[in-house]
C-alpha positions in Angstrom: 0.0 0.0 0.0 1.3 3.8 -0.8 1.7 5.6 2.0 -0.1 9.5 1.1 2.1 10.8 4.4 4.4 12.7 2.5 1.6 14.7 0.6 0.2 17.5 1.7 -2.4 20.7 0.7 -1.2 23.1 -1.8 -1.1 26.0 -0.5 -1.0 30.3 -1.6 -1.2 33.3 -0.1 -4.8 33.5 -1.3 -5.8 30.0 -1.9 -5.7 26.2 -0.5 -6.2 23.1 -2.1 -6.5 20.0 0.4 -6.7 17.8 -2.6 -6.1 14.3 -0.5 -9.8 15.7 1.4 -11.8 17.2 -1.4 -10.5 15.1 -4.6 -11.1 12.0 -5.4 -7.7 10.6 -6.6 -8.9 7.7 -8.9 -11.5 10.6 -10.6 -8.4 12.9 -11.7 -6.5 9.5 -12.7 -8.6 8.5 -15.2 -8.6 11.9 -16.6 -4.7 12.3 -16.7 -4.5 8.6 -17.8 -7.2 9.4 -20.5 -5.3 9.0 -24.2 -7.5 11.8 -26.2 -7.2 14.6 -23.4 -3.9 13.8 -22.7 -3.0 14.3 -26.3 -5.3 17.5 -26.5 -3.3 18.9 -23.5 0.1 17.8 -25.4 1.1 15.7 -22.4 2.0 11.8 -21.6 -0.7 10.1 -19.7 -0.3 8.9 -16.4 0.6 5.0 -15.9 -0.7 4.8 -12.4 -2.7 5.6 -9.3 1.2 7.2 -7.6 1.7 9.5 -10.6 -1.2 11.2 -10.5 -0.4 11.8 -6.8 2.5 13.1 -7.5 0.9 15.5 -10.4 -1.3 17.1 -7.9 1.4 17.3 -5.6 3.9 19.2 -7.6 1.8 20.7 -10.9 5.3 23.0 -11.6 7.5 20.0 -11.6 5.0 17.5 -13.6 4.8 17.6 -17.4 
């Protein structure tokens, strides 16, 4: 089992986002691992549950 310990919110001087609370983590997988919108977004997909995580977790550092 992945251990989600070492995510945490997103946070701004103006905004939060406590994604592991108010996203559902499979939802925004099979979005990112979606083929058409991945393409429309010139991106790779995601291969898995953990890269997704990671996505949310550091947008600036994902492709």
């Amino acid at each position: 089992m992945i251990s989600f310990e070492k995510y945490h919110p997103l946070l701004s001087t103006h905004y939060t986002l406590d994604w592991l609370t108010n996203s559902n983590l499979k939802a925004v997988h099979e979005l990112r691992a979606n083929t058409q919108q991945a393409e429309l977004s010139g991106r790779k997909t995601d291969p898995d549950i953990p890269a997704t995580a990671h996505y949310i977790n550091n947008p600036c550092a994902s492709s």
